[in-house]
Residue, then its C-alpha position, 0 to 999 in steps of 0.5 A: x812851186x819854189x818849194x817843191x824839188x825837182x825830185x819832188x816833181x818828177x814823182x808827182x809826174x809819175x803818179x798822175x802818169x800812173x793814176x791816167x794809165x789806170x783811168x785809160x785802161x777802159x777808155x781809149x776816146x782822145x777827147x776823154x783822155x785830153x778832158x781827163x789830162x787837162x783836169x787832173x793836171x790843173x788841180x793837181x800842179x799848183x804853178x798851171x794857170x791855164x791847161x788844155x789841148x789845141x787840136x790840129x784840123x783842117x790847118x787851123x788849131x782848134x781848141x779842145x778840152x782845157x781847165x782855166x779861163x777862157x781860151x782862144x777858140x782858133x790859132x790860125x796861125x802862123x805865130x805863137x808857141x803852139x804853132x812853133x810846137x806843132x812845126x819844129x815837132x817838139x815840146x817848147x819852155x818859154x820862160x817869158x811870154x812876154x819875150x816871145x816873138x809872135x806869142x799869141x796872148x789870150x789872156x795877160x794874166x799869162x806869164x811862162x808856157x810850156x807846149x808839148x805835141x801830141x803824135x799819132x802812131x805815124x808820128x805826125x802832130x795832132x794836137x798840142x798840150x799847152x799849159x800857161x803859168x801865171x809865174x814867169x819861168x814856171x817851166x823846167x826839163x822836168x816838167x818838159x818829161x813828164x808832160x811828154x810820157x803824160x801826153x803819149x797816152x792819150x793817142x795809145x791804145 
């Protein structure tokens, strides 16, 4: 990614977000739209490793639709990036997990993450994206937005 701009970036945000907003048009089922995010992201951003949804039911964080190795099934909690996410309701950059206090690991290969919520119309989080990068500091502001606009599809209608 180190050749990439953060222009450069930003518009491959813009035309994946464009390219979901099209595929939505006739599908409005949340487990589709987190299957057909968690693809699209995967193969099209070179510097994510692992790319998925973790869903928020019953106090536990479920593991949903994702593309990489195997994941951890449940995050109890309360440790970890994706549950600091979901409490301080808003997207994390962690540039080194390693650093992290309370990282969870499920898979060492993992160097950098990036977590951002997934809000109903309420506001309320649902789920969590959660993307790890097998670089350390993968992660910038402009991934952080255009992660966020992605993500506020897959709850619209």
């Amino acid at each position: 990614m180190a050749s990439t701009s953060p222009a450069q970036l930003a518009a491959r945000y813009d035309r994946i977000h464009d390219q979901l907003v099209e595929l939505f048009a006739e599908n409005e089922d949340p487990i589709a739209r987190m299957a057909t995010v968690s693809a699209l992201l995967h193969h099209k951003m070179p510097h994510f490793f692992w790319t998925g949804f973790y869903q928020l039911i019953a106090g536990k964080l479920y593991v949903g639709p994702y593309q990489g190795p195997l994941a951890c099934a449940v995050l109890d909690g309360p440790d970890g990036v994706c549950w600091a996410c979901v409490k301080g309701r808003e997207s994390i950059i962690v540039p080194d997990v390693h650093a992290y206090e309370g990282h969870v690991t499920c898979d060492e290969r993992s160097e950098s993450e990036i977590v951002v919520p997934v809000r109903e119309p309420a506001g309320n989080v649902v789920a969590v994206l959660d993307v790890d990068s097998d670089q350390p500091d993968a992660f910038t502001e402009v991934d952080r937005a255009g992660l966020e606009k992605i993500v506020a599809l897959v709850l619209e209608t």
